[in-house]
C-alpha positions as CSV (number, residue, x, y, z in Angstrom):
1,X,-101.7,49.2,-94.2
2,X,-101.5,49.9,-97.9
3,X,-98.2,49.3,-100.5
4,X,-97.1,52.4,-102.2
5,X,-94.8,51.9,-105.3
6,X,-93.1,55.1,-104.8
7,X,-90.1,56.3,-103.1
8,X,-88.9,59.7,-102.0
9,X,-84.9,60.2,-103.0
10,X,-82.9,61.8,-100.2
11,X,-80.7,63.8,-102.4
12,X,-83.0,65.1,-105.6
13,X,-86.1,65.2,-103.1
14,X,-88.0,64.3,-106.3
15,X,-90.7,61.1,-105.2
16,X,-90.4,58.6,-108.2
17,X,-91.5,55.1,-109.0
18,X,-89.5,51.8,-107.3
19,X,-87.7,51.3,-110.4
20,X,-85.7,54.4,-110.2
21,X,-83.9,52.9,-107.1
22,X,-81.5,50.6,-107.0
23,X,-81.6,47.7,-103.9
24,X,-79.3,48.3,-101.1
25,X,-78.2,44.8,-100.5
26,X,-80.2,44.3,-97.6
27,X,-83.4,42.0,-96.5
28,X,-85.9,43.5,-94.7
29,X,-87.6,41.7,-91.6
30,X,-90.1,41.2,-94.1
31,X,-88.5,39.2,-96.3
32,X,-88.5,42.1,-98.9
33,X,-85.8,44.0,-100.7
34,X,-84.5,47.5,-99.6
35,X,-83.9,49.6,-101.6
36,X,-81.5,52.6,-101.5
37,X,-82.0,56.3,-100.2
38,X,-80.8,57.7,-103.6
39,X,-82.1,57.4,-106.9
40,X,-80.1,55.6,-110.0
41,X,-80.0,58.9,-111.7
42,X,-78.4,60.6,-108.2
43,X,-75.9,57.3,-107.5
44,X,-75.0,57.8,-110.9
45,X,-74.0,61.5,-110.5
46,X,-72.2,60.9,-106.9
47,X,-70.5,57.8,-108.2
48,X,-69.0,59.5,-111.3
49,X,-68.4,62.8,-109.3
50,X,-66.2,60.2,-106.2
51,X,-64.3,58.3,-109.2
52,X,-64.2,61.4,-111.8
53,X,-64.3,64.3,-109.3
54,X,-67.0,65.9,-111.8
55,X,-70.0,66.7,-111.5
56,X,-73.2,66.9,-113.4
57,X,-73.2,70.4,-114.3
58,X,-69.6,70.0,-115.4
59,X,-70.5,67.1,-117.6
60,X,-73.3,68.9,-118.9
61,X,-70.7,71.8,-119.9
62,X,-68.0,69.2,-121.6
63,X,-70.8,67.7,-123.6
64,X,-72.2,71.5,-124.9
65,X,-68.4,72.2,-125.8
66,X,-68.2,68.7,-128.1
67,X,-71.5,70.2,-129.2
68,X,-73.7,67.4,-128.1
69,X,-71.8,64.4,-129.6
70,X,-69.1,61.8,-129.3
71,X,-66.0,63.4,-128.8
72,X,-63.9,61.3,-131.6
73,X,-64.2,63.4,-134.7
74,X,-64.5,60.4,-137.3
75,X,-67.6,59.9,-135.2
76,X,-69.3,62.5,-133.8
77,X,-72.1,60.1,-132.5
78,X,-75.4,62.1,-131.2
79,X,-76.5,59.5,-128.9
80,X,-74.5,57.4,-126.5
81,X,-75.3,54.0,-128.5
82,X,-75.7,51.6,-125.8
83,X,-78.9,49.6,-124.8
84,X,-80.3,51.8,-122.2
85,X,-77.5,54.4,-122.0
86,X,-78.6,58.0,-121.5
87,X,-75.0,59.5,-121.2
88,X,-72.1,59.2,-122.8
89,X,-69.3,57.6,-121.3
90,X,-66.2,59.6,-119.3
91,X,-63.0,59.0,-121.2
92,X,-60.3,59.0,-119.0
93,X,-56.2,58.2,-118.8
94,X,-55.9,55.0,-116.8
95,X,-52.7,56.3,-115.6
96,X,-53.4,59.8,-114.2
97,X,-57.2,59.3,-114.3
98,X,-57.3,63.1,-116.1
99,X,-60.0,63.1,-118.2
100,X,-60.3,63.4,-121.7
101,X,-63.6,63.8,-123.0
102,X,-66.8,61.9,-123.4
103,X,-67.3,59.3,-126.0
104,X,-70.2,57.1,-127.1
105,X,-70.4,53.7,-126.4
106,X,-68.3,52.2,-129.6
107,X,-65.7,54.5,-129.3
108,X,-65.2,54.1,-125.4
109,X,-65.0,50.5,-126.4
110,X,-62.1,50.8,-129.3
111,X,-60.4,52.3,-126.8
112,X,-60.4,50.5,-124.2
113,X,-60.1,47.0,-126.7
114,X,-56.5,48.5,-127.6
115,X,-55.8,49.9,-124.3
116,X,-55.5,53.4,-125.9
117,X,-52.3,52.3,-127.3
118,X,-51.6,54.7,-130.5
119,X,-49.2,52.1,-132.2
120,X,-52.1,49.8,-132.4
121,X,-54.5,52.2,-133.9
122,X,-51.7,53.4,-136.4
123,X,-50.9,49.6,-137.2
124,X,-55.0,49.4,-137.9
125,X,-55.2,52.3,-139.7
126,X,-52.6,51.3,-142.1
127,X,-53.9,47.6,-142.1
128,X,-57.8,49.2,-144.0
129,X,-55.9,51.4,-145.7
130,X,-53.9,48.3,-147.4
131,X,-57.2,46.1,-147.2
132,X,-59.3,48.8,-149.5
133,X,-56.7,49.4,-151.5
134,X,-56.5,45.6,-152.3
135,X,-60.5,45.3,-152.8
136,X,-60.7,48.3,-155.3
């Protein structure tokens, strides 16, 4: 009986490499690692479409209406900017979960550092603006 190192995924139907699959949690009889019936790429998309209720073509869409960037304007960001990140991240109200656009990964992490509180972004925005005013 022969190893194969490749894996058909139940939802793309696409065969790709091991890596591409996440393990299941489980031991085989074997002693080796399962690994899951759906690719990272397709986990990805059904976890973000159960927690966001979108899916990829929608996220595809929001991205082509921020023209293909961050969604902050004193960024606009090209590239998600986190090691091994391929997509941007799904900014969303914590409260109502409604989402509000997609960010890179510097911006999704201001955010969530002040827990989108706009007092504390004013109060920081004032605080440079005093700081450069004092080092010019």
């Amino acid at each position: 009986m022969t190893q194969t190192s490749s894996k058909l995924c139940l939802r793309c139907k696409a065969v790709k490499q091991f890596k591409c699959f996440g393990w299941s949690g489980y031991i085989k009889k074997d002693g080796s690692k399962s690994l899951n019936s759906y690719c990272k790429t397709c986990q990805n998309e059904l976890r973000v479409q159960r927690k966001y209720g979108v899916s990829y073509s929608q996220y595809k869409q929001m991205l082509i209406k921020q023209n293909n960037c961050c969604a902050n304007l004193g960024c606009l960001a090209t590239k998600p900017g986190a090691p091994g990140r391929t997509r941007f991240y799904i900014d969303h109200c914590h409260e109502t979960n409604k989402i509000r656009g997609l960010l890179c990964h510097k911006c999704n992490l201001a955010l969530g550092h002040v827990s989108d509180d706009i007092g504390k972004l004013e109060g920081l925005i004032v605080y440079l603006k005093e700081q450069n005013k004092n080092n010019t």
